[in-house]
Every structure is written in C-alpha cells, then in structure tokens.
C-alpha positions in Angstrom: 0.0 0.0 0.0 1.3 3.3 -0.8 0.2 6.6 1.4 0.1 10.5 -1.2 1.3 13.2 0.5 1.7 16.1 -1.4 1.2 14.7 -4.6 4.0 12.0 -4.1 3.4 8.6 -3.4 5.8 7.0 0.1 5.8 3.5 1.4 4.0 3.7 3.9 0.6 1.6 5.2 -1.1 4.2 7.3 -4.6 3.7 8.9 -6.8 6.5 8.9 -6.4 9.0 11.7 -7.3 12.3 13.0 -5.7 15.0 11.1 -2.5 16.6 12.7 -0.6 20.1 12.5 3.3 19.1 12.3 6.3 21.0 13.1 6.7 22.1 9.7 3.3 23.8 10.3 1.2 21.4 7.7 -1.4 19.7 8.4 -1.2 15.5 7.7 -4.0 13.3 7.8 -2.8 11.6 10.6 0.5 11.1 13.0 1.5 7.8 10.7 1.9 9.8 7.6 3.7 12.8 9.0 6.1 10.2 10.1 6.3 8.7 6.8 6.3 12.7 5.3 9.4 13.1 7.2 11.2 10.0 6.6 10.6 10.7 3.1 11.8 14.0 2.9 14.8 13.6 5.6 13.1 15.8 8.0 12.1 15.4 11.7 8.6 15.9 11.9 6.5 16.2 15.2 3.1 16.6 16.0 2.4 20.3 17.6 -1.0 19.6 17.7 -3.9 17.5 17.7 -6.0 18.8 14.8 -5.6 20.9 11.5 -3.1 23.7 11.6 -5.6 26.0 10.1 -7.6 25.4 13.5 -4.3 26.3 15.7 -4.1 29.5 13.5 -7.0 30.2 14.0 -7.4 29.2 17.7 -4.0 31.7 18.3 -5.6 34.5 15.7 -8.4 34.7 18.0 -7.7 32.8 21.6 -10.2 35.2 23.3 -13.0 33.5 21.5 -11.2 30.6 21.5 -12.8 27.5 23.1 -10.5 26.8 26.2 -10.1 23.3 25.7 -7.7 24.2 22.2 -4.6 24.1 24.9 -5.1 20.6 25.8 -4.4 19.8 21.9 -0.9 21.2 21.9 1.6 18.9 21.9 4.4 19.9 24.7 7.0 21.6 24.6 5.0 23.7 22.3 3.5 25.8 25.1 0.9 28.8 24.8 2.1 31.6 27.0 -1.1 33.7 28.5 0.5 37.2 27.6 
C-alpha cells in the first residue's frame, strides 16, 4: 500500500487518523503519515497539535473566543504563553 502526500506517493501503510498540525506547520492526515512525510523528505517531523493547523491559527488568531479546551491539543514543549 502506498500513502500521497503532497502529490508524491511514500511506502508507507497508514490507517486512517485524525488530522495533525506538524512541526513544519502542515497539516497531515494523521501522525503515521507525517512520520512517513518526514522520513521521506529527511526531515524530523513532530506533531504540535492535535487537529488541523488552520484550527491552531485560527485558535492563536483569536484565543479570546477561542474554546478553552484548544490548549489541551498542543503537543508539549509547544507551550501557549497567557500574555
């Protein structure tokens, strides 16, 4: 089984997961293939949050009508400060 990312296909059998903002700030359909994204592209990828990074942008863009529970999706040592 092959796993697109980007338009180019990697080795990689992935099962479907909940999306995931990475490192490089874009958003993977799951941890498994931002793994396989970064092996691929000789990169060290991590997860910085649990979601898309269009809803961390926009959760930072406007954290005073954020829902408060968008900090528990941030993946340490990624921290939000409260200033």
């Amino acid at each position: 089984m092959v796993t697109n990312v980007g338009g180019q296909s990697m080795p990689c059998v992935c099962l479907p997961e909940a999306p995931v903002c990475a490192s490089d700030f874009n958003t993977y359909p799951g941890a498994c293939v931002m793994r396989c994204a970064g092996l691929s592209f000789k990169i060290m990828l991590k997860v910085i949050f649990h979601g898309t990074c269009e809803d961390l942008f926009r959760q930072l863009l406007f954290k005073q009508n954020a829902q408060p529970s968008y900090k528990s999706r941030l993946v340490k040592p990624y921290p939000i400060s409260n200033k």
